[in-house]
Jmol script that loads the backbone (N, CA, C; Angstrom):
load data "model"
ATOM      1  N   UNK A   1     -97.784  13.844  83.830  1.00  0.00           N
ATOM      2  CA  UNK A   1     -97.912  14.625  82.601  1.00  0.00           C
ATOM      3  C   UNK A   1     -97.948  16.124  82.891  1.00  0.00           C
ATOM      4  N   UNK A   2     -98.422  16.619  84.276  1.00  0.00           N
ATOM      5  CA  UNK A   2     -98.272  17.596  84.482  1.00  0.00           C
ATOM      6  C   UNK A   2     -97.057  18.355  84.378  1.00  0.00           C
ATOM      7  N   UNK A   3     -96.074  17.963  85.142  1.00  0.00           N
ATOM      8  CA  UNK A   3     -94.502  18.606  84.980  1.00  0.00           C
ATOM      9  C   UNK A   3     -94.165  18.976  83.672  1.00  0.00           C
ATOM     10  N   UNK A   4     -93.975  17.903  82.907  1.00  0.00           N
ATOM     11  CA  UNK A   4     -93.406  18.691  81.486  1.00  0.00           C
ATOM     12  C   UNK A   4     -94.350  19.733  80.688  1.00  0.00           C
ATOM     13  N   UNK A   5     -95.603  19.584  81.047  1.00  0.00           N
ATOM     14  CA  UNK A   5     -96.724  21.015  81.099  1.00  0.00           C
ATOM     15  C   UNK A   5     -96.627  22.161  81.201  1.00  0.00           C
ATOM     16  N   UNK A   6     -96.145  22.067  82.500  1.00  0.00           N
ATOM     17  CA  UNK A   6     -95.583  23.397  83.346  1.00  0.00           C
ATOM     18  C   UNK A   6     -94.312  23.577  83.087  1.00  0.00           C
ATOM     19  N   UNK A   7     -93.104  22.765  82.634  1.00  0.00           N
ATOM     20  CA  UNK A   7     -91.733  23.102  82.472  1.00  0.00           C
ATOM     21  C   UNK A   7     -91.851  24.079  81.179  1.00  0.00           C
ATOM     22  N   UNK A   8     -92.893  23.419  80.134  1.00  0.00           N
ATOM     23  CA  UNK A   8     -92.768  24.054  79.007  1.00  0.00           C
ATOM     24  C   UNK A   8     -93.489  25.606  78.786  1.00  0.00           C
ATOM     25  N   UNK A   9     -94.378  25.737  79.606  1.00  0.00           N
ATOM     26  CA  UNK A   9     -95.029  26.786  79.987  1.00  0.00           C
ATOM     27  C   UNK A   9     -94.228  27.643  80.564  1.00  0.00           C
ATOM     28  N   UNK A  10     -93.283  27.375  81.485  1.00  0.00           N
ATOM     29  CA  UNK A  10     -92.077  28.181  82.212  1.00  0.00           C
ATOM     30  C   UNK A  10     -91.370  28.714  81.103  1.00  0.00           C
ATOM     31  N   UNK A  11     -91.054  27.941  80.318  1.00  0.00           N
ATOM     32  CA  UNK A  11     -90.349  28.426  79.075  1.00  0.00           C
ATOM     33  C   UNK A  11     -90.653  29.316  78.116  1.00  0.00           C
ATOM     34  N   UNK A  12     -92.114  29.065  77.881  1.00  0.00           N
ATOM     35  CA  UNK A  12     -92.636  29.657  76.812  1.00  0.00           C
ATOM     36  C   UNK A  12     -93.033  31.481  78.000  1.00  0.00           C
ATOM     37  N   UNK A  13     -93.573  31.390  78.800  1.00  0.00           N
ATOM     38  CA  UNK A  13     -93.288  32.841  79.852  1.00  0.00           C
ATOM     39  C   UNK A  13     -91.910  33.705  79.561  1.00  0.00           C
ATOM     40  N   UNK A  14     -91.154  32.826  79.911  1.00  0.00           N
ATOM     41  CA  UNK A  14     -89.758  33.102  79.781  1.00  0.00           C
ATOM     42  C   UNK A  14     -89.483  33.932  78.520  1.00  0.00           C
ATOM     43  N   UNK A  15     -89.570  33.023  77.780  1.00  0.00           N
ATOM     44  CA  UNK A  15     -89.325  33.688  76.359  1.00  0.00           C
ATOM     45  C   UNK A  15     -89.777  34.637  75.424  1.00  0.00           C
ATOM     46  N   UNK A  16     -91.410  35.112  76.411  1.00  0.00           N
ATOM     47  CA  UNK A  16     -92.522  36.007  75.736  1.00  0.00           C
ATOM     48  C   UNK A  16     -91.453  37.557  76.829  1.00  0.00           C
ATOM     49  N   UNK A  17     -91.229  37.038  77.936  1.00  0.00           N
ATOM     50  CA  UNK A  17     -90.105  38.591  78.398  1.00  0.00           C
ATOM     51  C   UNK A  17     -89.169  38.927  77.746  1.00  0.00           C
ATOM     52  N   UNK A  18     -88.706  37.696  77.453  1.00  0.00           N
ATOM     53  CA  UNK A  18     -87.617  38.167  76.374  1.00  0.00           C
ATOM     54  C   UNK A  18     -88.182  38.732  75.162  1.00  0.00           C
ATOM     55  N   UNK A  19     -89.017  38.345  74.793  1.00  0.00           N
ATOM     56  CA  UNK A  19     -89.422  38.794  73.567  1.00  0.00           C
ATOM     57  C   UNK A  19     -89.882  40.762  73.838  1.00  0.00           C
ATOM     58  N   UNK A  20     -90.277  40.616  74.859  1.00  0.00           N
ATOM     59  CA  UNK A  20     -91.006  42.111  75.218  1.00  0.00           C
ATOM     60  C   UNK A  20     -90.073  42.983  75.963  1.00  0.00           C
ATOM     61  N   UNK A  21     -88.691  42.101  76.512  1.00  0.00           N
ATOM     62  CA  UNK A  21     -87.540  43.323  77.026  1.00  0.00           C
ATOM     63  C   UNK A  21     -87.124  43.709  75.645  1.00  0.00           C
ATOM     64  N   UNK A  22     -86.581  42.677  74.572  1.00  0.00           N
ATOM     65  CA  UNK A  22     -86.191  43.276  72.841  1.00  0.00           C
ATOM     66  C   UNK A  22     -86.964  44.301  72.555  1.00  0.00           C
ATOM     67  N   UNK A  23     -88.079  43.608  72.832  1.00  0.00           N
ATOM     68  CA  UNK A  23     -89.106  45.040  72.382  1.00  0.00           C
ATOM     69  C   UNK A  23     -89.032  46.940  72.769  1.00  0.00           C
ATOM     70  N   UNK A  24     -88.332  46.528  73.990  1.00  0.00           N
ATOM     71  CA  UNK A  24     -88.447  47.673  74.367  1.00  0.00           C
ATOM     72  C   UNK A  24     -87.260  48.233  74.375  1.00  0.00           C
ATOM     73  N   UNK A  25     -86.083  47.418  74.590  1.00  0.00           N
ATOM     74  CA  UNK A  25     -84.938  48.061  73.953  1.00  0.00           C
ATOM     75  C   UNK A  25     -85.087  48.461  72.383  1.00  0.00           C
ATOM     76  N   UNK A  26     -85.499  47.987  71.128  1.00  0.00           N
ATOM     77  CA  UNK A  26     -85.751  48.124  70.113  1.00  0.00           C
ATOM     78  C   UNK A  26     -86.791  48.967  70.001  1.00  0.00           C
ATOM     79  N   UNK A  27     -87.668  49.268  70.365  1.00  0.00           N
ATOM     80  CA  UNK A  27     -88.856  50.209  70.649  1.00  0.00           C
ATOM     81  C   UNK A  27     -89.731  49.448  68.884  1.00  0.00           C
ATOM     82  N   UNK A  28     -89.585  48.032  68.861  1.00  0.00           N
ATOM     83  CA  UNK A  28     -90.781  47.578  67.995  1.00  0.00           C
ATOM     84  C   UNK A  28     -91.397  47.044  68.238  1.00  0.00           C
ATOM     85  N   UNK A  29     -92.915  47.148  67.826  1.00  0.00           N
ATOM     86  CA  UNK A  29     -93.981  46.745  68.113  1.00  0.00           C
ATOM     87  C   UNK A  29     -94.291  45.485  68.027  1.00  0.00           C
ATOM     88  N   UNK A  30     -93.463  44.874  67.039  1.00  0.00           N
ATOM     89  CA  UNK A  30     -93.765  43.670  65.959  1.00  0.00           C
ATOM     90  C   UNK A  30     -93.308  42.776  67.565  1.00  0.00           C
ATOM     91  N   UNK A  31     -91.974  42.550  68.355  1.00  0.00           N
ATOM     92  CA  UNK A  31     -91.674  42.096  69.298  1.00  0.00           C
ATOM     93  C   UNK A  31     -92.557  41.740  70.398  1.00  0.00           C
ATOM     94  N   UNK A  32     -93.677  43.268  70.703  1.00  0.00           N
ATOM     95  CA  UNK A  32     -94.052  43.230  71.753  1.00  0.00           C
ATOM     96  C   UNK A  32     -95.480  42.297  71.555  1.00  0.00           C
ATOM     97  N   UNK A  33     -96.137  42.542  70.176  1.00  0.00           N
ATOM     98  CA  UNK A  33     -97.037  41.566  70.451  1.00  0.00           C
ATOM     99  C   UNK A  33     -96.542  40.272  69.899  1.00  0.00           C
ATOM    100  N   UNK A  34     -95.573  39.835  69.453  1.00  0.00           N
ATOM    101  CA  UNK A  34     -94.953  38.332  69.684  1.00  0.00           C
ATOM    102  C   UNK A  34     -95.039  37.744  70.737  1.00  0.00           C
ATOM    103  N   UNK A  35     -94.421  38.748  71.952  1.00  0.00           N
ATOM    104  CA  UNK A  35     -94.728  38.381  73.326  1.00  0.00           C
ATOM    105  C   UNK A  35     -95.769  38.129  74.028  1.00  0.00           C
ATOM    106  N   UNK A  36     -96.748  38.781  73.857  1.00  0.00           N
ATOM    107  CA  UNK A  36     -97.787  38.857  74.220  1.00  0.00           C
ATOM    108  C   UNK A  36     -98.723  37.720  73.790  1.00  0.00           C
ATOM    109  N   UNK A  37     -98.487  37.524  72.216  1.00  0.00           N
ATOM    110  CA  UNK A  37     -99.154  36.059  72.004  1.00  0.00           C
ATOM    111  C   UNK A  37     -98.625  34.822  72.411  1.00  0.00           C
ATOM    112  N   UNK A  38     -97.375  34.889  72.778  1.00  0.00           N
ATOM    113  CA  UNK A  38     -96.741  33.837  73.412  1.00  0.00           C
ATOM    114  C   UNK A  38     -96.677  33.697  74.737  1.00  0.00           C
ATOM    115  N   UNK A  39     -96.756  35.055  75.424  1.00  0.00           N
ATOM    116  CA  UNK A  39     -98.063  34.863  77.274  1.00  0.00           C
ATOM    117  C   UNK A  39     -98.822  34.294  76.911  1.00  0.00           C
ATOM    118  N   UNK A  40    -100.083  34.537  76.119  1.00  0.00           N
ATOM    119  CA  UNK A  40    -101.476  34.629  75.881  1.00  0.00           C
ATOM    120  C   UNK A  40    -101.692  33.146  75.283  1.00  0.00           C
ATOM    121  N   UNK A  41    -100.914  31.716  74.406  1.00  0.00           N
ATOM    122  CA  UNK A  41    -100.636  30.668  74.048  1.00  0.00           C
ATOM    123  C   UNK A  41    -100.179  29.773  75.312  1.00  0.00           C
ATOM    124  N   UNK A  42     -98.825  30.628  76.267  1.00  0.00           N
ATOM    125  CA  UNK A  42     -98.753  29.226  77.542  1.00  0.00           C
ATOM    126  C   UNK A  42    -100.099  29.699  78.198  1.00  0.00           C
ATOM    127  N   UNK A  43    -100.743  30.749  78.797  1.00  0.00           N
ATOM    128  CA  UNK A  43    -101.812  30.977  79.359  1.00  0.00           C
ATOM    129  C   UNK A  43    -103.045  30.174  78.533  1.00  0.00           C
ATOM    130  N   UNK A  44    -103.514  30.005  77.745  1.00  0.00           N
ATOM    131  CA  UNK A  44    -104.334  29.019  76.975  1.00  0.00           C
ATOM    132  C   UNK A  44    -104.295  27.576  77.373  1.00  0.00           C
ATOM    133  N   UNK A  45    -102.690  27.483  77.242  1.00  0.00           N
ATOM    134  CA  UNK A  45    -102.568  25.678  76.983  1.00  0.00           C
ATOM    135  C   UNK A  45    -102.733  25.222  78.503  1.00  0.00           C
ATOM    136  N   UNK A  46    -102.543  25.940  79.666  1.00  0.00           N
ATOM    137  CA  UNK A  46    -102.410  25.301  81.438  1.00  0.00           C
ATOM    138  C   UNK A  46    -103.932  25.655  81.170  1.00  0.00           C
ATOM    139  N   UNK A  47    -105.247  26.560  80.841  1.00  0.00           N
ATOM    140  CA  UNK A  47    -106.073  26.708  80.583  1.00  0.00           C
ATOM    141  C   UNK A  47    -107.294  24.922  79.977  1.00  0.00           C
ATOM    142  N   UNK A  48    -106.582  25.220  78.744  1.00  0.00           N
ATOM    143  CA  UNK A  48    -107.019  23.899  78.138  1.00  0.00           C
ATOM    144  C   UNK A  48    -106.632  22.642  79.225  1.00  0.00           C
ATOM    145  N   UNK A  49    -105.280  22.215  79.058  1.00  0.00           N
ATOM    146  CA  UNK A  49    -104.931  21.128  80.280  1.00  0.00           C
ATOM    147  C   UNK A  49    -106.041  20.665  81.473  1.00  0.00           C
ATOM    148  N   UNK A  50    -105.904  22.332  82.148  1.00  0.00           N
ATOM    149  CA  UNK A  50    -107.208  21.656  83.489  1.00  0.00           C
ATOM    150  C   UNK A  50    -108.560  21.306  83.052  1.00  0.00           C
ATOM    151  N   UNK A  51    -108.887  22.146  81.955  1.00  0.00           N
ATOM    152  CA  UNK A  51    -110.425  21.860  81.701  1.00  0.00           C
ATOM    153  C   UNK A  51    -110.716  20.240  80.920  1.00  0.00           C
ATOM    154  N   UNK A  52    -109.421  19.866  80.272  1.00  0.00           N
ATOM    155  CA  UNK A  52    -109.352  18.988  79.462  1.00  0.00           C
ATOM    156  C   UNK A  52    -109.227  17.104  81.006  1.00  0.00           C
ATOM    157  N   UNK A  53    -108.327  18.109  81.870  1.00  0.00           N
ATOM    158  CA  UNK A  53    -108.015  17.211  82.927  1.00  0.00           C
ATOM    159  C   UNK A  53    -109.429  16.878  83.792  1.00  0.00           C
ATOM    160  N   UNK A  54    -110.469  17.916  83.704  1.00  0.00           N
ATOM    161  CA  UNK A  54    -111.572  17.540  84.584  1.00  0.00           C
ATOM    162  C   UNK A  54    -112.664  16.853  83.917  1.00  0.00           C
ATOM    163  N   UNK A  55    -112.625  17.313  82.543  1.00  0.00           N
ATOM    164  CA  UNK A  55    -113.313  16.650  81.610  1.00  0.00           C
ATOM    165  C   UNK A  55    -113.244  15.086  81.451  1.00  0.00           C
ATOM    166  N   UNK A  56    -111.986  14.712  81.631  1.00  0.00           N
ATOM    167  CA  UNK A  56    -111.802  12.924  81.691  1.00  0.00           C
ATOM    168  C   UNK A  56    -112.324  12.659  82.657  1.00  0.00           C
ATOM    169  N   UNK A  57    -112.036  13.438  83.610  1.00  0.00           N
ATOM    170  CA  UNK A  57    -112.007  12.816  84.981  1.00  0.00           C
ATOM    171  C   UNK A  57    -113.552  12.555  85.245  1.00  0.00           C
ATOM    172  N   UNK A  58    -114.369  13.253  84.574  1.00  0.00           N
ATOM    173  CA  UNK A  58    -115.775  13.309  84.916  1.00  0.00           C
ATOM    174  C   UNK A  58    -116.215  12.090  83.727  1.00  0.00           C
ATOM    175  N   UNK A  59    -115.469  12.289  83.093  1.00  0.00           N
ATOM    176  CA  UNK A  59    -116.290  11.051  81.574  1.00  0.00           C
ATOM    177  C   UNK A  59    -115.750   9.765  82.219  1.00  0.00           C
ATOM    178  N   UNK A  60    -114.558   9.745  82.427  1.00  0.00           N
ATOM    179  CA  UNK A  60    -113.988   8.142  83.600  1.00  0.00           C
ATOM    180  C   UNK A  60    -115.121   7.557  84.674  1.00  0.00           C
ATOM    181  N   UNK A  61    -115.070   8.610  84.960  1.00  0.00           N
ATOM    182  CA  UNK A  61    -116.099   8.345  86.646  1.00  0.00           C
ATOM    183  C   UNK A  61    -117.368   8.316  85.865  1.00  0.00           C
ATOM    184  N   UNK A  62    -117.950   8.767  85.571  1.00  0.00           N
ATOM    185  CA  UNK A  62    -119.353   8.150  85.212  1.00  0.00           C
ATOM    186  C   UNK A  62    -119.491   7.359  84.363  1.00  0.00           C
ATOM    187  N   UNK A  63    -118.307   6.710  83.327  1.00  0.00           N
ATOM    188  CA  UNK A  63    -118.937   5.680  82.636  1.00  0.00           C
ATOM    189  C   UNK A  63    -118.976   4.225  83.220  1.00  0.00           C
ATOM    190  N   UNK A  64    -118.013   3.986  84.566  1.00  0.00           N
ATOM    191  CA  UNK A  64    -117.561   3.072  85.658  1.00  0.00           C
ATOM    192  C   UNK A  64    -118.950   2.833  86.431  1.00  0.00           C
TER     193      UNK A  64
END
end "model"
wireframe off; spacefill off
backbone 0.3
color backbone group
């Protein structure tokens, strides 16, 4: 489950530069924090994932 995690996270990176090179060729603002919330969203979700991944892992193991 990890891979397609990270593939989509690659993507969503990807697409927040793009969003913030437009930006700066265009010199609008509206672009740059698009980008930025869309760093700041894949940075969240690999965030959530591990904490969410250790969290089972600890509720598994101790209810065994």
């Amino acid at each position: 489950m990890l891979i397609p995690i990270l593939i989509f996270d690659v993507a969503l990176v990807a697409w927040s530069l793009h969003l913030m090179e437009e930006a700066f060729y265009h010199k609008e603002f509206s672009l740059m924090l698009a980008g930025t919330l869309v760093a700041l969203a894949a940075a969240a979700m690999l965030v959530v994932y591990f904490l969410m991944g250790n969290c089972m892992t600890y509720l598994l193991s101790a209810s065994g």
